[in-house]
C-alpha positions as CSV (number, residue, x, y, z in Angstrom):
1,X,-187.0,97.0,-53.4
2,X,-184.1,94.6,-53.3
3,X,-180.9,96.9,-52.7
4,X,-180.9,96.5,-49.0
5,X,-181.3,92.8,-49.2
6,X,-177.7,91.7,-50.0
7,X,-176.6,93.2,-46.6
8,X,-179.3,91.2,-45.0
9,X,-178.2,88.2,-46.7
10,X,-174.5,88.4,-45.8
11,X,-175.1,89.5,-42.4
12,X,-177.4,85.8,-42.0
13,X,-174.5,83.8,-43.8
14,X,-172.0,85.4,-41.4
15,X,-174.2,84.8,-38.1
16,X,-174.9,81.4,-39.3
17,X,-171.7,80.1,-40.7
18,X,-173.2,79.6,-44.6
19,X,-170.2,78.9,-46.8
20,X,-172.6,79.4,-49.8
21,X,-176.4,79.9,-50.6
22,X,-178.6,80.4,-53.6
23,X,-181.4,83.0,-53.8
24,X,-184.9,83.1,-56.5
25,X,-187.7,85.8,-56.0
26,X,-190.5,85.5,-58.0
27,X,-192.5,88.7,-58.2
28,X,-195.9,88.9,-60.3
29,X,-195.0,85.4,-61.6
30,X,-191.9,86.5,-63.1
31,X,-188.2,85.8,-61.9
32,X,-187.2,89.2,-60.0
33,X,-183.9,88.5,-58.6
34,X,-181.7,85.3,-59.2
35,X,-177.7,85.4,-57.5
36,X,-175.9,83.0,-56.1
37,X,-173.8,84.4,-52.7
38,X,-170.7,82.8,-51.1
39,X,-168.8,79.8,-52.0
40,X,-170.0,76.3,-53.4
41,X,-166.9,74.1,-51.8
42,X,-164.9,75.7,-48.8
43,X,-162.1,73.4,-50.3
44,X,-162.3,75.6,-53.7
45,X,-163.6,78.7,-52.7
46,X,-165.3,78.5,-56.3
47,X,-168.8,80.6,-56.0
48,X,-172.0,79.7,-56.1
49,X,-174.0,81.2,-59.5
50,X,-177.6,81.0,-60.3
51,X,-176.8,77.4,-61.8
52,X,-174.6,75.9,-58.8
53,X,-176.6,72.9,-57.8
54,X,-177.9,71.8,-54.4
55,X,-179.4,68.8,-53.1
56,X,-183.2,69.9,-52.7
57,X,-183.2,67.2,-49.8
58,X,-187.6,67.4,-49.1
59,X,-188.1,69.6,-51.4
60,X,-188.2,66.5,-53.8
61,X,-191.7,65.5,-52.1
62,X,-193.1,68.4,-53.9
63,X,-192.0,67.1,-57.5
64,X,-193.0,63.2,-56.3
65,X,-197.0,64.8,-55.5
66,X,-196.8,66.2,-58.6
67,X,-195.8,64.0,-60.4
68,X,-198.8,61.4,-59.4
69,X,-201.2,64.5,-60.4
70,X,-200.3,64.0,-63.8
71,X,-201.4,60.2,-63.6
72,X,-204.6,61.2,-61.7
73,X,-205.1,63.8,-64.8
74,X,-204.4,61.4,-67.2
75,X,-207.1,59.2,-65.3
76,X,-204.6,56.5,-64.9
77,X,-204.7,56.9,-60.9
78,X,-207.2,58.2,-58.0
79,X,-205.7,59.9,-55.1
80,X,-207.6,57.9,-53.0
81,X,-206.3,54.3,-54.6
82,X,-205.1,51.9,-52.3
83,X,-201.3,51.2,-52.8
84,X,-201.8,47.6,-52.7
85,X,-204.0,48.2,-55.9
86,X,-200.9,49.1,-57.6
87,X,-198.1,47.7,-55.3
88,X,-199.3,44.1,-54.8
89,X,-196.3,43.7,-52.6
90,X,-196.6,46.4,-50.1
91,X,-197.1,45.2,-46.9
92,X,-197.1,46.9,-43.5
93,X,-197.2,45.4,-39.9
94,X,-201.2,45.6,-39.5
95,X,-202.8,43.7,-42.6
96,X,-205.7,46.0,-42.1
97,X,-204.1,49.2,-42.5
98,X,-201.9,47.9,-45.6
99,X,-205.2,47.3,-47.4
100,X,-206.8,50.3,-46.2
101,X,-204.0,52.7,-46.7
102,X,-204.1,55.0,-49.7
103,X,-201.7,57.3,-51.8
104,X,-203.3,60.2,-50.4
105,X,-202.1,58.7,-46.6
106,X,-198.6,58.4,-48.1
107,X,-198.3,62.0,-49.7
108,X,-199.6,64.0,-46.2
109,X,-197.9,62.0,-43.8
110,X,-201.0,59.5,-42.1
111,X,-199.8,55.9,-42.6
112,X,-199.5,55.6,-38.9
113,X,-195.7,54.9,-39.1
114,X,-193.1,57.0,-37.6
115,X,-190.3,58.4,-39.6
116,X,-187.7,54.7,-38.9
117,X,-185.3,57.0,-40.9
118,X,-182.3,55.1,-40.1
119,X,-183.9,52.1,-42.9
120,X,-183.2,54.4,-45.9
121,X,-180.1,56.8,-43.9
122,X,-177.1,54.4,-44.5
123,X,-177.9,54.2,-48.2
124,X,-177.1,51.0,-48.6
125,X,-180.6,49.1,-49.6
126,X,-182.6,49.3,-52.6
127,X,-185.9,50.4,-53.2
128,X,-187.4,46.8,-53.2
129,X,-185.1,46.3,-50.0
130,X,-186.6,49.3,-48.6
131,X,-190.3,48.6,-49.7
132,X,-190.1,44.7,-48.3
133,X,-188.7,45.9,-44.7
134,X,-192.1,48.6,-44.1
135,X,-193.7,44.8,-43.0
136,X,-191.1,44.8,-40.0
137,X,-191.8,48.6,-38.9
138,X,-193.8,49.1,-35.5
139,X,-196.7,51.9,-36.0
140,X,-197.0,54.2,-33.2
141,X,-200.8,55.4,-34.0
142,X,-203.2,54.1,-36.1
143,X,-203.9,54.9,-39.8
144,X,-205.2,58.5,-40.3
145,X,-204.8,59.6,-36.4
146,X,-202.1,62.1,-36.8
147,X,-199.4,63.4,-39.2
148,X,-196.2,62.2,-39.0
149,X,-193.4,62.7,-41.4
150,X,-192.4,59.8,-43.3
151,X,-189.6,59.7,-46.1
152,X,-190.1,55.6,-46.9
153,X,-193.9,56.7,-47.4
154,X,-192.5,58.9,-50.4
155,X,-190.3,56.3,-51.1
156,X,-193.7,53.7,-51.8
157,X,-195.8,57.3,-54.2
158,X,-192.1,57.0,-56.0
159,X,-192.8,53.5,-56.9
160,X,-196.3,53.8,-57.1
161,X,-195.3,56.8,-60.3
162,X,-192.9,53.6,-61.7
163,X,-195.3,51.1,-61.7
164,X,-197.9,52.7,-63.3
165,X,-195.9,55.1,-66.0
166,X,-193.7,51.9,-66.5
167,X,-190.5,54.4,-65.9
168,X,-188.0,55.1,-63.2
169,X,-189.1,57.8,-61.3
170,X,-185.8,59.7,-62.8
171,X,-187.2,59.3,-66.7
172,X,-190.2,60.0,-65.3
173,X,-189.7,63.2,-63.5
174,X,-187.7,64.0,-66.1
175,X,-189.5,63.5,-68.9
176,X,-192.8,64.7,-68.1
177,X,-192.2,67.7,-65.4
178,X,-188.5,69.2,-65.6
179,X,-188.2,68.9,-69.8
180,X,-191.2,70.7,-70.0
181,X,-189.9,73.5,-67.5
182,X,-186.7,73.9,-69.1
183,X,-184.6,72.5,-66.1
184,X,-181.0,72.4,-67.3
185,X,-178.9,71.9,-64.2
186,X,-180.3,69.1,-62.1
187,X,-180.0,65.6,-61.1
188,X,-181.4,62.1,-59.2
189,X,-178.0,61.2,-56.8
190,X,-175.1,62.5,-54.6
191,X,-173.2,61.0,-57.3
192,X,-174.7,62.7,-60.1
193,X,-174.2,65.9,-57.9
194,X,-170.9,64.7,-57.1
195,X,-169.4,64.3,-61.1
196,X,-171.6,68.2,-62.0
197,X,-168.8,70.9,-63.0
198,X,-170.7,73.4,-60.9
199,X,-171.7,71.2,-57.7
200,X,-172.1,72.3,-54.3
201,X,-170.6,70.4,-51.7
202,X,-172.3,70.0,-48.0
203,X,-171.3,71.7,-44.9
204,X,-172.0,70.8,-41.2
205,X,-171.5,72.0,-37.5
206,X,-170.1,70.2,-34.8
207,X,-171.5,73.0,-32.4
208,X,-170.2,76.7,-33.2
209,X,-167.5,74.8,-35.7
210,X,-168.4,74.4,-39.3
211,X,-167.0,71.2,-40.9
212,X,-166.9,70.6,-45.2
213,X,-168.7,67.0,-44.4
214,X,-168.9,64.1,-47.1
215,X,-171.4,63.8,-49.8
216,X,-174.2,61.5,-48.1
217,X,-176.4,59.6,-50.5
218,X,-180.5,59.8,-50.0
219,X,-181.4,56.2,-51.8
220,X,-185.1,57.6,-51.2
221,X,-185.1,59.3,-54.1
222,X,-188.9,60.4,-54.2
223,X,-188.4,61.8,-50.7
224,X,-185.5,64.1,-51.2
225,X,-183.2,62.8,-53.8
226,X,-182.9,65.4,-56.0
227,X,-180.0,68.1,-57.0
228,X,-180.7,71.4,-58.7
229,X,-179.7,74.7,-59.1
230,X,-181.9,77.9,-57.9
231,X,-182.0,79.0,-61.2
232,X,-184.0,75.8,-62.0
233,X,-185.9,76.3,-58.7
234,X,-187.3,79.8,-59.7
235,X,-189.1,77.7,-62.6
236,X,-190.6,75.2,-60.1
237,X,-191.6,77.9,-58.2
238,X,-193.2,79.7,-61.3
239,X,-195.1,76.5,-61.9
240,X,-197.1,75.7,-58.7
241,X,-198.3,79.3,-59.0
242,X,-200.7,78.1,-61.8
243,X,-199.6,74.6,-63.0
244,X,-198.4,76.1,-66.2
245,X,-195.4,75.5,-68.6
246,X,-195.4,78.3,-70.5
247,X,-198.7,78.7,-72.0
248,X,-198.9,74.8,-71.8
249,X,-201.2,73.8,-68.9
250,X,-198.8,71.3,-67.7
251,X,-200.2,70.1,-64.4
252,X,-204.6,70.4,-64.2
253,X,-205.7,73.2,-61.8
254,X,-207.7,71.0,-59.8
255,X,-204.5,68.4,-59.3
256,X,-202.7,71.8,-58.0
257,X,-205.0,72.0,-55.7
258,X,-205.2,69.0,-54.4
259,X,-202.0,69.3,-53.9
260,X,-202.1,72.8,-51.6
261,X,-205.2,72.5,-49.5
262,X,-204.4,71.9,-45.6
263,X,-205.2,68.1,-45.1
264,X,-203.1,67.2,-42.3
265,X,-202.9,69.5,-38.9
266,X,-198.5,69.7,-38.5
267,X,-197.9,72.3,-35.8
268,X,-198.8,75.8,-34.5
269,X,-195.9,78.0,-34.7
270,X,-194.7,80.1,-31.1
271,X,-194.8,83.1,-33.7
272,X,-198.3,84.9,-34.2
273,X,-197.3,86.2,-37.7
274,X,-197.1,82.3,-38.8
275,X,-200.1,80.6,-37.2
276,X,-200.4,77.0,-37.7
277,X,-199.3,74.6,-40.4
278,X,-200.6,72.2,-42.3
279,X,-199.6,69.4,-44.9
280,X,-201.1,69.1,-48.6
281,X,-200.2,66.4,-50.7
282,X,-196.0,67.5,-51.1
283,X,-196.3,70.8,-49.9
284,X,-196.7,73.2,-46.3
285,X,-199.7,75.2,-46.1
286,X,-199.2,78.4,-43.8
287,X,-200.1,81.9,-43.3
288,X,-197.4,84.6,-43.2
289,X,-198.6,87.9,-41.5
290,X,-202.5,86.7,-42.8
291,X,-201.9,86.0,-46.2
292,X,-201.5,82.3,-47.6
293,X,-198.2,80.9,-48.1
294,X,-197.7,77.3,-50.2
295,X,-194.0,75.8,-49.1
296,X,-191.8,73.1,-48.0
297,X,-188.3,72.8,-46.6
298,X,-185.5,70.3,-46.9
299,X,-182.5,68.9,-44.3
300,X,-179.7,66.3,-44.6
301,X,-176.2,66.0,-43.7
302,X,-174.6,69.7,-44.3
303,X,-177.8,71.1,-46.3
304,X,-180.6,73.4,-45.8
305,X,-183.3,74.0,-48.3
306,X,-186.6,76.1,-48.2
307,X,-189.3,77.2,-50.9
308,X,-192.3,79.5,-50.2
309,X,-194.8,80.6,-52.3
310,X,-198.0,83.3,-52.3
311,X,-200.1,82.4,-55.0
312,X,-202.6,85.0,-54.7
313,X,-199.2,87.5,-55.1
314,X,-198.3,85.0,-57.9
315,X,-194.6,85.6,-55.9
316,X,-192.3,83.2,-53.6
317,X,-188.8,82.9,-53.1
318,X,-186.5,79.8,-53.2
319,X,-183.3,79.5,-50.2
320,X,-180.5,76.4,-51.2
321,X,-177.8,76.5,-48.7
322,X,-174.6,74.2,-48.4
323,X,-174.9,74.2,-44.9
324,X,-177.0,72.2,-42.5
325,X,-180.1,73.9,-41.2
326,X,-180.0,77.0,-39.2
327,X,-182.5,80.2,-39.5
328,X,-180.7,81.6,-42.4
329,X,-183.3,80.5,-44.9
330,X,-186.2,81.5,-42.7
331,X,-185.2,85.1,-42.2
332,X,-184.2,85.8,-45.9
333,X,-187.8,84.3,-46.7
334,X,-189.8,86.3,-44.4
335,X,-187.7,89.4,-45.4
336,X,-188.6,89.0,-49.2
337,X,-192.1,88.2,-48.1
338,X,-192.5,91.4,-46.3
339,X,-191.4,93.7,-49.5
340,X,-193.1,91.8,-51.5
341,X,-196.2,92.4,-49.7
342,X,-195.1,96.2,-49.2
343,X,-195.1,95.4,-44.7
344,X,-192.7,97.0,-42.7
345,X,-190.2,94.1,-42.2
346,X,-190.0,92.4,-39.2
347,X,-186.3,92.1,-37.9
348,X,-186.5,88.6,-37.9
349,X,-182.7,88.2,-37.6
350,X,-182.9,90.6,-34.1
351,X,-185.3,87.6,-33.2
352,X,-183.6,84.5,-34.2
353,X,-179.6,85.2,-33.7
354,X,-180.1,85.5,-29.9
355,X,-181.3,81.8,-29.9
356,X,-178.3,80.7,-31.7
357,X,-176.3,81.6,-29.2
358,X,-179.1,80.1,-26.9
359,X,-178.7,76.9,-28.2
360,X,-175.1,76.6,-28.5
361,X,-175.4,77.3,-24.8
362,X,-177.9,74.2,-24.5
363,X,-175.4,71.6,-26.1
364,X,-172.8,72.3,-23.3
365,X,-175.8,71.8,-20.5
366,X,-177.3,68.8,-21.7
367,X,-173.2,67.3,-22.4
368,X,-173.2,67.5,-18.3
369,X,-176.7,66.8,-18.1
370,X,-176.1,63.5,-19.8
371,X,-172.5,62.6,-17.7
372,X,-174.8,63.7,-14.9
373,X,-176.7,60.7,-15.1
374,X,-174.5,58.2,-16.1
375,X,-174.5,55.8,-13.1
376,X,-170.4,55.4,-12.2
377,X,-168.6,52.9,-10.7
378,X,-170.6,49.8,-13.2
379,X,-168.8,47.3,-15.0
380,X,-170.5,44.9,-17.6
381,X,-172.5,41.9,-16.3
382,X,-170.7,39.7,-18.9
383,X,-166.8,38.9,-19.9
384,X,-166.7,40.6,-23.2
385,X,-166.2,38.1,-25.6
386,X,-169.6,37.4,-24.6
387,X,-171.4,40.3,-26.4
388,X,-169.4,39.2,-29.6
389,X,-171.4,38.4,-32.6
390,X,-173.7,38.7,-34.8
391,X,-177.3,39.8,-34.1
392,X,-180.6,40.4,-36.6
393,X,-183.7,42.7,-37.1
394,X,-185.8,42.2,-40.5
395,X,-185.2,45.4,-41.5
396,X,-183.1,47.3,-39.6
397,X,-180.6,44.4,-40.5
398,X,-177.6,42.8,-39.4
399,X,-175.3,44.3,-36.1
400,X,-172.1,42.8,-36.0
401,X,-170.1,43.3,-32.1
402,X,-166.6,42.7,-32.1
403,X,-164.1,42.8,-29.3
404,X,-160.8,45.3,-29.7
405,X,-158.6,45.9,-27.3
406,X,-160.6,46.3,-24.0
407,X,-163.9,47.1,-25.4
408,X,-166.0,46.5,-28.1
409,X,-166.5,48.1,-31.5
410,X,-169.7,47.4,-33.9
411,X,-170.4,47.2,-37.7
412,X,-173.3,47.8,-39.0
413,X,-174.8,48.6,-42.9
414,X,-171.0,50.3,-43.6
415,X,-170.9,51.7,-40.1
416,X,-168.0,50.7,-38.4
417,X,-167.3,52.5,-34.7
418,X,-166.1,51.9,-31.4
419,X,-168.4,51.6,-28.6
420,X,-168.3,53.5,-24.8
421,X,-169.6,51.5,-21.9
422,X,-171.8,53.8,-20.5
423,X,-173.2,51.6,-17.6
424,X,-174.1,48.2,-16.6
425,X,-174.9,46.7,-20.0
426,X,-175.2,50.0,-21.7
427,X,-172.8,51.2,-24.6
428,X,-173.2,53.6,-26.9
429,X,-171.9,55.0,-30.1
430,X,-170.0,58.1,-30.4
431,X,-171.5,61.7,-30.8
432,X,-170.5,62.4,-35.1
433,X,-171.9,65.4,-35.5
434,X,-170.8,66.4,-39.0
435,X,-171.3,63.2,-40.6
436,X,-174.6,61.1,-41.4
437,X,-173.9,59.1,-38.1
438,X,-176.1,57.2,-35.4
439,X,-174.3,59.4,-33.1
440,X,-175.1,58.7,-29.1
441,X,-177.5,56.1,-29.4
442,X,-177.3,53.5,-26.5
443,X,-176.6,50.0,-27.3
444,X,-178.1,47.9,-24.6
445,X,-177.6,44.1,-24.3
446,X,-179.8,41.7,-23.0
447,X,-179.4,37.9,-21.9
448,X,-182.0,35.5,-21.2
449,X,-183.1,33.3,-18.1
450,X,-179.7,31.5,-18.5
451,X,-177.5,34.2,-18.2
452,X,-176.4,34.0,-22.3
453,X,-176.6,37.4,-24.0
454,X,-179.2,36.8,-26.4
455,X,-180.3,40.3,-27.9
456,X,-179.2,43.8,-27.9
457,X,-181.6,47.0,-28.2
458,X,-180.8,50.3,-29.9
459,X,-183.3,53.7,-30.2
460,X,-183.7,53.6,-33.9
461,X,-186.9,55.2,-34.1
462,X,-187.5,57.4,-30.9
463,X,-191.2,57.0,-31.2
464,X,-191.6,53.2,-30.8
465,X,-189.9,50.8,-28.4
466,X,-185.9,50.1,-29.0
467,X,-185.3,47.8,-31.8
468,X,-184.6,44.6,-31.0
469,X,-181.9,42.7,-32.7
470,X,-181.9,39.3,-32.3
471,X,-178.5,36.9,-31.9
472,X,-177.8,35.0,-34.7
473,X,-177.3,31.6,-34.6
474,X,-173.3,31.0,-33.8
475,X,-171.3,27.6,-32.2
476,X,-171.6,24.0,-32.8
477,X,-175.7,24.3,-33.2
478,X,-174.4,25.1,-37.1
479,X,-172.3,22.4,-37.4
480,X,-173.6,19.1,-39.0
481,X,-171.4,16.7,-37.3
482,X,-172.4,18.0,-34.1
483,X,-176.3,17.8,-34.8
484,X,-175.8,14.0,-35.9
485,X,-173.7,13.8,-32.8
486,X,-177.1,14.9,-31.0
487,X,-179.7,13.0,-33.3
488,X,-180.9,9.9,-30.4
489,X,-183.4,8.7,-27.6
490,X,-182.9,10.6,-24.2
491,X,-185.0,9.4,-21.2
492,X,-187.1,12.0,-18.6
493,X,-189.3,10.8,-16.1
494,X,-190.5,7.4,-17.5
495,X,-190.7,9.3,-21.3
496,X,-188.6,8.8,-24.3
497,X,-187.8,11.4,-26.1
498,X,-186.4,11.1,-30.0
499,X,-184.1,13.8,-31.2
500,X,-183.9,13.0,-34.8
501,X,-182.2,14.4,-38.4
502,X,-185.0,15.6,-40.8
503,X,-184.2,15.6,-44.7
504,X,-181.9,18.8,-44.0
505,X,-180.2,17.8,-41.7
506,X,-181.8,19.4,-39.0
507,X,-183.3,18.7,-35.7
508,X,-186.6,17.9,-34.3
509,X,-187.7,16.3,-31.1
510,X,-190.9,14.1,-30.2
511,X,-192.0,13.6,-27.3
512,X,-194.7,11.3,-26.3
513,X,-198.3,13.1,-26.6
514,X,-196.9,16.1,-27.9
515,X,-196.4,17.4,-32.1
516,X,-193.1,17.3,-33.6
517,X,-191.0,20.4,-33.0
518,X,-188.5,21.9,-34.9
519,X,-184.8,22.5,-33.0
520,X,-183.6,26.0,-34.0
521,X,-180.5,26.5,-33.8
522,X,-179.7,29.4,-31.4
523,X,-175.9,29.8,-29.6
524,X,-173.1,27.4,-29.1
525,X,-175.6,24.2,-27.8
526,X,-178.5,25.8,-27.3
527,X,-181.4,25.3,-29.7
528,X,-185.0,27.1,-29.5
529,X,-187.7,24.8,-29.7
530,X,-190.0,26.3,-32.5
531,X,-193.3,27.7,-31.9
532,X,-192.7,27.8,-28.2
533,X,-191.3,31.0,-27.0
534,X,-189.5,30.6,-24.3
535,X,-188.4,27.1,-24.6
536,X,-184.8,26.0,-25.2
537,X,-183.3,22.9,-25.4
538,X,-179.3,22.4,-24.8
539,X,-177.3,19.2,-25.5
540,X,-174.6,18.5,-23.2
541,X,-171.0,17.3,-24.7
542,X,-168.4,15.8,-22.1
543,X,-166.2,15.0,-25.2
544,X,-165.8,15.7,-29.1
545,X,-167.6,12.4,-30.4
546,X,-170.0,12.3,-27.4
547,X,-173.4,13.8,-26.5
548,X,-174.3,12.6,-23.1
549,X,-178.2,14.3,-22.4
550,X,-180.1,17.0,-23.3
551,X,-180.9,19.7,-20.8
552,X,-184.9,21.3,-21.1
553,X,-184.7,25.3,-20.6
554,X,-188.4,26.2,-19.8
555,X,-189.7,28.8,-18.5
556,X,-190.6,27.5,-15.2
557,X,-188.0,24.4,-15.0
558,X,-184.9,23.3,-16.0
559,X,-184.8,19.5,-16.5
560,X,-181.7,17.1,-17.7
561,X,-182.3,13.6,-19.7
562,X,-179.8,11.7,-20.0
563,X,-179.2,9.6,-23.5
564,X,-180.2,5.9,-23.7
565,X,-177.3,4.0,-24.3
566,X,-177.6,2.3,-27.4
567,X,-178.2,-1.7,-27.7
């Protein structure tokens, strides 16, 4: 049954540009076939074996959901719990929805949130950074309307497995799922996977070129953080047939099949012999050719993963690739599908190579498609060392804008890059292909009724507004000689109004018939008035030791008062 499938397989690694890939099939719930084609590391040209490992990338979500139906089985959680029940510091923007939102909502994708992949991509935060920032996330649709994929909502079930087992989710998953399955070559971390003696390294395209790319870290462990071998996979695979380690009956039927009924409507597929897709709790639930198929798949920087399982065939078959996604994995799944099921195969490969070639053609149209566009002849609306600076979202986090040369550059969360002015006020970052990059996103700045750049926007998150990252305070407002150099009585229209120091040293202004506000400090000296959007006030300084009037920036008027000489 297998003979003709190493042909197949080399023919898809050749089309595709795979340096190496990893292949289980499980056939009446026992391993069948177990190799290893191709190399781990272009650098080494080492191969891979049954044991190389691989970063399972999404395929993790299927060990996090299973992972909580040991806790429901041991009665020490409900699928249906809210998180705050167990995460008293969960938050998300709508107090409503955090309340109401359950673990169930996290595992099939309905928390109402987008995917805002770009809080966990860098790497850089920590799981409590990552969990405190959700409060700062726009939802695009309300709690249960729709699935849509979401690796921080993993990240929160993760957390929700440590804080009621009272273990990382590492000891955890280790402890009570991949011990009892006899994993042996595995991991929790790109550096883990890094340091293993039989490690594959990742591989991605920069159009038809294929590029050995850096080991990128997924800090959202629960969501895809975890490395291991096929040989390992073909025992995960084995287990969500029946729940069973061994004769053990690790996992409760009735938790498996939680975790593999269709919840959640994904997608219908353009292909008949597919039909549509739905999420379970960790898993896909499709049809192949009319039979039911239990899987998931898995992408990050220069990796492609995909497991599928028939459990009424007790069979499936398990794809790791060290290459970003293509259709390799798809048409060596649907081809072991077909012999298992004894169908004449379907030449998926005759189907899918033409579009390579398809959409290789697509990047060079939509290159011109995008210069097409471009408005010429624009020049920014600012000198440049007026961008310069720092600006702030909650949780996206800090952009810094720098001038070099004759343009400007930006850091942000270990990304450091140059920017292109694209237009007007538009920049954007360059195109990085074959690293984990914000590649083209537009960096817009915007200034406020004064003319002061005062925010800058970038497309994040594709499915709400731009983010909006807010200046940070910068200029003499931070300096605490000039804010006593401010502190005084200024006089407007028959009213005197007291700027004065508070116990911290900072500003707040009376005037008469009105509460106390708070001075913010904003840009060079300009301060927000607090509570009052839109408001500004800006103190006026003909010398160093003098401040001469304050100048009102409302949204209607501007208005000057001059200081009141003191007597």
């Amino acid at each position: 049954m297998w003979n003709d499938l190493d042909s197949l397989v080399e023919a898809s690694m050749k089309e595709w540009k795979v340096p190496g890939l990893a292949l289980a099939v499980i056939q009446d719930g026992e391993i069948a076939v177990l190799k290893g084609y191709g190399v781990r590391d272009t650098d080494t040209d080492l191969p891979v074996t049954p044991d190389t490992q691989f970063l399972l990338c999404s395929l993790t979500k299927s060990f996090t959901a299973a992972g909580l139906g040991l806790l429901v089985d041991e009665r020490k959680l409900d699928w249906d719990q809210p998180v705050r029940e167990v995460l008293p510091e969960f938050r998300l923007r709508d107090p409503v929805v955090t309340g109401r939102l359950t673990v169930r909502d996290l595992l099939c994708h309905h928390s109402g949130l987008p995917r805002h992949d770009w809080i966990h991509m860098p790497g850089d935060l920590s799981n409590a950074q990552m969990l405190a920032a959700l409060r700062h996330l726009a939802p695009n649709k309300d709690l249960r309307d729709t699935f849509q994929y979401s690796n921080l909502g993993y990240l929160v079930a993760g957390m929700v497995t440590e804080r009621i087992s009272g273990q990382s989710y590492q000891d955890f998953t280790t402890e009570h799922l991949m011990r009892p399955l006899g994993f042996k070559h595995f991991g929790f971390s790109i550096e883990a996977l890094g340091a293993a003696e039989d490690g594959a390294r990742p591989h991605a395209m920069d159009g038809n070129e294929r590029h050995r790319t850096p080991l990128s870290p997924i800090r959202a462990t629960p969501a895809g953080g975890i490395n291991a071998s096929v040989s390992d996979m073909a025992k995960w695979a084995r287990f969500l047939l029946d729940g069973k380690a061994g004769e053990r009956q690790l996992l409760s039927a009735q938790a498996l099949r939680e975790m593999t009924t269709p919840r959640v409507h994904m997608a219908r597929s353009e292909f008949t012999e597919i039909g549509d897709s739905h999420y379970g709790l960790g898993l896909f639930c499709e049809h192949y050719r009319g039979e039911r198929t239990i899987a998931h798949s898995g992408s990050w920087a220069g990796w492609g993963t995909l497991m599928t399982i028939q459990p009424e065939r007790r069979a499936g078959v398990v794809v790791l690739t060290n290459r970003a996604p293509g259709s390799t994995n798809a048409i060596l799944t649907y081809a072991v599908l077909d012999r298992l099921c004894g169908r004449d195969p379907i030449d998926w490969f005759g189907r899918l190579a033409p579009r390579r070639k398809q959409a290789l053609d697509q990047i060079e149209i939509d290159k011109k498609a995008k210069a097409d566009v471009r408005q010429s002849g624009t020049r920014p609306s600012h000198a440049l060392e007026d961008y310069v600076g720092d600006y702030d979202h909650p949780a996206y986090g800090r952009v810094r804008i720098e001038q070099q040369a004759d343009g400007l550059a930006w850091r942000w969360r270990g990304v450091e890059d140059t920017l292109e002015h694209r237009h007007y006020d538009v920049f954007v970052t360059p195109d990085r292909p074959t690293l984990l990059h914000p590649s083209d996103r537009t960096v817009t700045f915007r200034y406020d009724r004064q003319g002061r750049i005062d925010r800058l926007e970038i497309p994040f998150e594709q499915m709400v507004d731009d983010i909006v990252f807010r200046r940070v305070a910068a200029g003499d407002v931070l300096d605490a000689a000039f804010r006593k150099l401010c502190a005084g009585d200024y006089l407007h229209s028959g009213r005197v109004i007291e700027i004065r120091l508070d116990a911290m040293g900072q500003l707040a202004m009376t005037i008469p018939g009105q509460p106390t506000h708070r001075l913010l400090p904003a840009n060079g000296r300009n301060f927000k008035v607090d509570t009052l959007e839109g408001f500004g006030v800006e103190f006026r300084r003909p010398s160093p030791g003098e401040v001469d009037a304050l100048i009102f920036h409302e949204p209607r008027i501007t208005a000057l008062a001059p200081r009141i000489a003191r007597t």
